[in-house]
C-alpha positions in Angstrom: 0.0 0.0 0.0 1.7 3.3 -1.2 0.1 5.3 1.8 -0.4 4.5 5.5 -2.5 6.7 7.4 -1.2 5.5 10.7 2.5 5.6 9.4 3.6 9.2 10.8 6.4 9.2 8.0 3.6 9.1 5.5 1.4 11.5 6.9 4.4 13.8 7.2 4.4 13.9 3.4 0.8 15.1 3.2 2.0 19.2 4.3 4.3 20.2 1.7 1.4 19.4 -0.9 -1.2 21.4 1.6 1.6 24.2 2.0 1.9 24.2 -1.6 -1.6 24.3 -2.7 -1.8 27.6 -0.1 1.1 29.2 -1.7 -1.3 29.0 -4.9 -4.0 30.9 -3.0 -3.4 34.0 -0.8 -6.7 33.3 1.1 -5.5 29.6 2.2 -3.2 28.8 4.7 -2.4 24.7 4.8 -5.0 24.1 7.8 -7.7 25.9 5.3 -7.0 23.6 2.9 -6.9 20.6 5.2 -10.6 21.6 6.1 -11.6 21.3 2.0 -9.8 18.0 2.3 -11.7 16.8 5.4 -15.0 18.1 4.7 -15.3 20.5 7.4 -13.2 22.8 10.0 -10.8 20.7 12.4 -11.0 21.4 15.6 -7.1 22.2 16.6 -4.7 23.6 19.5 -1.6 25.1 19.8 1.1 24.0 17.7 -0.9 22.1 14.8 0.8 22.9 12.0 4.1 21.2 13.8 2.2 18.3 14.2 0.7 18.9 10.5 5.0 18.9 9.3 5.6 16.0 11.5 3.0 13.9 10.6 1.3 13.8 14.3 -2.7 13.8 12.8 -5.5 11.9 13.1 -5.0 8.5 10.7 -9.0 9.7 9.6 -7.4 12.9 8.5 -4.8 11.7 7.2 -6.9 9.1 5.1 -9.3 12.1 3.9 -6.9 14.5 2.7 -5.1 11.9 1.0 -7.8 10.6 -1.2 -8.7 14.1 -1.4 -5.3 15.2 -3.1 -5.2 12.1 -5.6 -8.8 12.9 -6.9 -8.3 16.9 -7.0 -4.7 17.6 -7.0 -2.9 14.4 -8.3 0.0 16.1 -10.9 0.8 18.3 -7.7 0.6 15.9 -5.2 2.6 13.4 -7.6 5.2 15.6 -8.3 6.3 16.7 -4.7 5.4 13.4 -3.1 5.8 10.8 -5.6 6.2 7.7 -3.1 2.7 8.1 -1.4 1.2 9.6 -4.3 2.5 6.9 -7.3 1.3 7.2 -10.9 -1.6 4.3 -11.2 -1.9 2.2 -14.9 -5.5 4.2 -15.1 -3.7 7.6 -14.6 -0.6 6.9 -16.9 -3.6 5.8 -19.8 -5.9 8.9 -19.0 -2.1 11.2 -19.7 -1.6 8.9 -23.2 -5.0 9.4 -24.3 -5.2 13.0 -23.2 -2.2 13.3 -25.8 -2.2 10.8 -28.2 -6.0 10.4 -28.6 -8.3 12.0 -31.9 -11.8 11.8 -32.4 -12.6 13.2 -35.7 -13.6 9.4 -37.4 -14.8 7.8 -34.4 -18.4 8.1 -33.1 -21.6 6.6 -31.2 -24.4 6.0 -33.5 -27.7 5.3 -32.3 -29.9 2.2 -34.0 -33.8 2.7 -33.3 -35.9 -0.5 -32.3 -36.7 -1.8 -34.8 -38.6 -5.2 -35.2 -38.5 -8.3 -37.8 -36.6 -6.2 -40.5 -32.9 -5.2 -40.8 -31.7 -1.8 -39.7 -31.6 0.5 -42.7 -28.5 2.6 -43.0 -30.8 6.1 -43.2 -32.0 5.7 -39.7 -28.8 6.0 -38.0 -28.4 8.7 -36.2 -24.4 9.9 -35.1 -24.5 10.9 -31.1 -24.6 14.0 -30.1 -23.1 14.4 -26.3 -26.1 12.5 -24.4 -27.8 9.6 -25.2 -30.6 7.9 -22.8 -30.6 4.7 -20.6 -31.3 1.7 -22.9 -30.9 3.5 -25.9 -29.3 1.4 -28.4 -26.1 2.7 -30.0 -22.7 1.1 -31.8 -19.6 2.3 -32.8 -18.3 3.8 -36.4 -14.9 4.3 -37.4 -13.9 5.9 -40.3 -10.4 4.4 -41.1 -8.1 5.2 -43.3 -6.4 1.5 -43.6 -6.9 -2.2 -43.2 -6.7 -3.6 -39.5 -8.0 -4.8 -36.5 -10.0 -2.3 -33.6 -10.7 -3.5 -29.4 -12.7 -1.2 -27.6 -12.9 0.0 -23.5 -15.5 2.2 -22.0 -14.6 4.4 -19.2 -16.6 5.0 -16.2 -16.1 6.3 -12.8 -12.6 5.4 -13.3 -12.9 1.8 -14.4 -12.5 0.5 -17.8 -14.1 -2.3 -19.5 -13.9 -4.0 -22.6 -16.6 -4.1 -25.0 -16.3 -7.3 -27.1 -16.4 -6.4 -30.9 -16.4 -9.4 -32.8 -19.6 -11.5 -33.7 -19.1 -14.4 -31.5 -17.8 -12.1 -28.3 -14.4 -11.6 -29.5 -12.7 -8.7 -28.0 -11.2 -7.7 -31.4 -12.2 -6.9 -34.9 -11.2 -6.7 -38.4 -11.7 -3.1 -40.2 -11.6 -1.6 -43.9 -10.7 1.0 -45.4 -13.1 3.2 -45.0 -16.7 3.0 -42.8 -16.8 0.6 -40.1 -19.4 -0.6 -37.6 -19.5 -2.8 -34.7 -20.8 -4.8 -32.6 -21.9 -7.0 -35.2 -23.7 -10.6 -35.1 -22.1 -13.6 -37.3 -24.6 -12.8 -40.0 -23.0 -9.4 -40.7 -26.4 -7.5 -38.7 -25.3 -4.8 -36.3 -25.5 -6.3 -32.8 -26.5 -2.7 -30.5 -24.9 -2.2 -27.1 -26.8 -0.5 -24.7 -26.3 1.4 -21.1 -28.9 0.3 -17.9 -27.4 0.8 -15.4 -24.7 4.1 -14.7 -25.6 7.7 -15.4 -23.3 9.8 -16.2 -20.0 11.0 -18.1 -18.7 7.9 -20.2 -15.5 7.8 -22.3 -15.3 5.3 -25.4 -12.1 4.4 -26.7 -11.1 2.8 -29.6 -7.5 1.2 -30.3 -6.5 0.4 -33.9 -3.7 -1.3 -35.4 -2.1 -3.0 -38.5 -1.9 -6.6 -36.5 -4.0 -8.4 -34.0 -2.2 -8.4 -31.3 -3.8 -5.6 -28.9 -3.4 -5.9 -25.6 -6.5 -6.0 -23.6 -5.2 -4.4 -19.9 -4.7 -1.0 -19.7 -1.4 -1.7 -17.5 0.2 -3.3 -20.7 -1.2 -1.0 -23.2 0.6 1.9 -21.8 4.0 0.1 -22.5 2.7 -1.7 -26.1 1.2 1.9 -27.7 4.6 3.4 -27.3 6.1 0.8 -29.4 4.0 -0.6 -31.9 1.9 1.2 -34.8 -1.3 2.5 -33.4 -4.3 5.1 -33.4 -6.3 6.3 -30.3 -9.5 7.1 -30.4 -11.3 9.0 -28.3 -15.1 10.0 -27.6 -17.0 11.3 -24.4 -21.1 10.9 -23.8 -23.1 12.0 -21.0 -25.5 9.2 -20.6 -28.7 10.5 -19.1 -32.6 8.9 -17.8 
């Protein structure tokens, strides 16, 4: 475990990212910004920011403001206190998609219910930013060579694959040029759909020349950097 909230040596590292976070704003001091972290003012005596330097705080505190800093101040709170604040799989990913990533040829595209006939090309309608619980959607890729595709959705911090190929294969072959999946062994489009979680979801799409994509995010950050690639990249609020 990278942090110990009983450990005083640990806890010791927590005030030179508070301190440095009040340096940013002439209003804080590092106890101030201890309260955001907490939740709400801490009672405290004499001498409290020496016991803030040298670790000597409540392991509950100490467990608040340090889940705090990783979800609100993580580059900071990496950068001054790496060991107790290490870089996670999921965080190096989010930094190689937040460069790497495009989203000009990739999209959501929804596919209305449609009974007893086949879905007609005319009555797909590209995503906007939302779509609705249940609503049935797939993926379209515009790509400019031959390959294979595996695809992850994004949400609350967790990432999942979405199997593309017709018998619940993670990967897929594309073509030059327009591309859909999921899609059943007769070559019909094979809808996902969202029932469960609200909110902000991220789609990606990973292309290559060969089929050998890995299927972690912990080895993709190491296989993208050395093997022909695209990211792709789209976000959709998914609302009731």
């Amino acid at each position: 475990m990278p942090f110990d909230p009983k450990n005083k040596a640990d806890k010791a590292k927590l005030y030179p990212v508070l301190k440095a976070l009040a340096d940013l704003d002439p209003r804080k001091t590092p106890e101030l910004i201890m309260d955001d972290a907490v939740g709400y003012p801490v009672a405290r005596g004499q001498d409290y920011v020496r016991n803030m330097r040298r670790g000597d705080i409540a392991a509950t505190y100490a467990a608040l403001i340090h889940q705090w800093l990783t979800e609100q101040h993580f580059e900071l709170a990496h950068r001054l206190a790496t060991d107790i604040f290490p870089e996670t799989p999921e965080q190096r990913w989010q930094m190689i998609l937040d460069e790497h990533a495009r989203s000009d040829s990739f999209r959501l595209v929804l596919v209305p219910l449609i009974m007893g006939i086949l879905e007609r090309e005319s009555q797909l309608k590209p995503v906007d930013t939302t779509i609705r619980l249940g609503e049935r959607f797939c993926f379209e890729l515009d790509s400019e060579a031959d390959g294979y595709a595996i695809a992850f959705q994004a949400v609350r911090g967790k990432c999942h694959n979405i199997p593309l190929g017709p018998n619940g294969e993670v990967s897929a072959p594309i073509q030059s040029g327009q591309n859909r999946w999921p899609k059943r062994p007769d070559g019909q489009l094979d809808p996902l759909t969202e029932n469960h979680d609200e909110g902000m979801h991220e789609f990606v799409l990973i292309t290559a020349p060969t089929d050998d994509i890995p299927t972690s995010i912990q080895s993709l950050n190491a296989w993208t950097s050395d093997n022909p690639n695209t990211l792709h990249r789209i976000a959709v609020q998914i609302v009731k």
